[in-house]
Structures are given as C-alpha cells and as structure tokens.
C-alpha positions as CSV (number, residue, x, y, z in Angstrom):
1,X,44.2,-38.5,145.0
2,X,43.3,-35.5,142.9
3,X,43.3,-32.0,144.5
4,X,40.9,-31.8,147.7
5,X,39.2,-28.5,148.5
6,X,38.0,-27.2,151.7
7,X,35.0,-24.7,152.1
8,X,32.5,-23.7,154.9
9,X,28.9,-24.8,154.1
10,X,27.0,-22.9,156.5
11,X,24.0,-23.2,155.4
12,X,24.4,-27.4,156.0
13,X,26.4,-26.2,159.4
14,X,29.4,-27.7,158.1
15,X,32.8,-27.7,156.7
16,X,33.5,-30.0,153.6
17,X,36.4,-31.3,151.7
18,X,35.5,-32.1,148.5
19,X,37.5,-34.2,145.4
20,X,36.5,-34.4,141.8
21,X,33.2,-33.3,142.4
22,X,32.3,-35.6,144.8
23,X,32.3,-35.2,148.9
24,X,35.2,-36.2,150.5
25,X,34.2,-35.7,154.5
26,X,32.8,-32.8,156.8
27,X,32.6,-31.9,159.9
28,X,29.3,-30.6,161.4
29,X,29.5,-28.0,164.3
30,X,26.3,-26.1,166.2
31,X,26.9,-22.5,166.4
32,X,25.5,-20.2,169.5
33,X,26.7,-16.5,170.3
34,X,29.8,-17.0,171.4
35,X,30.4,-20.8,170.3
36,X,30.9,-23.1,168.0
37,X,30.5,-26.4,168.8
38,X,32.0,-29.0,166.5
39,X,30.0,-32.2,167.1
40,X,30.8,-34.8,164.2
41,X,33.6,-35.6,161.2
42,X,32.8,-38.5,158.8
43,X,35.3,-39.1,156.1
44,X,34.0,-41.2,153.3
45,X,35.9,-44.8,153.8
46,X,37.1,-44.3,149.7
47,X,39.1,-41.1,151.0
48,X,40.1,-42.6,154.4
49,X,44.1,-42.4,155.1
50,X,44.9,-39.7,152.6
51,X,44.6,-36.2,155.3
52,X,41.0,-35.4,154.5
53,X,40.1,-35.1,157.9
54,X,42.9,-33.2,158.6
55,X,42.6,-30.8,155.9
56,X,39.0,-30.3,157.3
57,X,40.1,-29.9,160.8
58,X,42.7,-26.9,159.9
59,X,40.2,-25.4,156.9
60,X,37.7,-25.0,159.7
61,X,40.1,-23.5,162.8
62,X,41.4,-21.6,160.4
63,X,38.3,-19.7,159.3
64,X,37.2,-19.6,163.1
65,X,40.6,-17.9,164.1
66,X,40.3,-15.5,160.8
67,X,36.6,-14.8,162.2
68,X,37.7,-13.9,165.7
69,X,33.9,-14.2,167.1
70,X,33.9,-17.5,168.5
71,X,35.3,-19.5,171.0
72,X,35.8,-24.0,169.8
73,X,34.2,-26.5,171.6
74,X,35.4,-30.0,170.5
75,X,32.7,-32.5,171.5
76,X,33.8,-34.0,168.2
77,X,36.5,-36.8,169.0
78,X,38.4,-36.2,165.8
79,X,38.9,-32.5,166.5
80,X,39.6,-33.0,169.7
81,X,42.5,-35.2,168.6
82,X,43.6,-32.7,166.2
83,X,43.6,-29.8,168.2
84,X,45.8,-31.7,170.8
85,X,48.0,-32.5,168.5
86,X,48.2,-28.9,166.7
87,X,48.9,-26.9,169.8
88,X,49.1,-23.7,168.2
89,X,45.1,-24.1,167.7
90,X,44.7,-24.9,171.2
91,X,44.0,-21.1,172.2
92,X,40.6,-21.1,170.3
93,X,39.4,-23.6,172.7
94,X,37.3,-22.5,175.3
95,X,38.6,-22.4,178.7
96,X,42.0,-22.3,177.1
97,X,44.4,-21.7,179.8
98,X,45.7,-17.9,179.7
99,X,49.0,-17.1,177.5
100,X,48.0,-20.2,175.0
101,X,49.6,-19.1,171.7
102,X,47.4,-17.6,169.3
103,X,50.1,-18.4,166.5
C-alpha cells in the first residue's frame, strides 16, 4: 500500500484516510458543545487489513486530545474497540473514571 494520509474533514463531519488520491475509510462523528460523538467507520473492502481504520482511529483522538474542548463518545463499534484496546486514549472518553492517564 502506498502512503495513507489522515485529515479532519469537518465540513463532511469526518475524519478520512486517504491513498493515492482515492478514499481509503472515515469515520463520521456528531459534534455538540461539549461532545463529539463518533457514530460510524467504513473502510473501503480494497483497503481492508492494512491499519486504515486504525490510522483513522488515532488521527482523530489525536486531534481531539490536541483540541482539549471535547469529551469522546464511541457509539461507533470500531472506536469503541480501539479505544479499549489503546488505553492511554481511554481518558478522553466521557465518564472516564478519575486518574485515567491522559498520556
């Protein structure tokens, strides 16, 4: 797979990867005050198996973390996953129990 790159789309309420020009996957999310909520992640099946998701999934809690406004709510099976299985995200969830690391 040639290089994938990861950038917000907020205009299409979304996070993309893209490769070669063409759309890899996203993952959509709802925004409120306080919230984002991220609702759906579709990989295209061409791209399936090679991290795309993934790369998604840490672009996005990335730039929420580097935002610091908003609090994640993972209705979104895939991130849910994720975030389980990359702790050191699990403080940007809300209701995060206190003293969830942050790093």
């Amino acid at each position: 797979m040639s290089e994938l790159t990861t950038v917000h789309n907020p205009e299409a309420d979304r996070y993309e990867a893209w490769c070669d020009g063409e759309l890899a996957g996203f993952a959509a999310y709802q925004l409120t005050e306080k919230l984002i909520v991220f609702t759906h992640t579709e990989v295209d099946d061409r791209f399936e198996g090679r991290g795309v998701g993934s790369a998604i999934a840490r672009y996005a809690l990335e730039d929420v973390r580097a935002d610091g406004t908003r609090q994640v709510v993972p209705k979104c099976p895939f991130i849910r996953s994720w975030i389980e299985s990359h702790p050191e995200f699990a403080s940007l969830v809300r209701g995060a129990p206190a003293g969830t690391s942050r790093d």
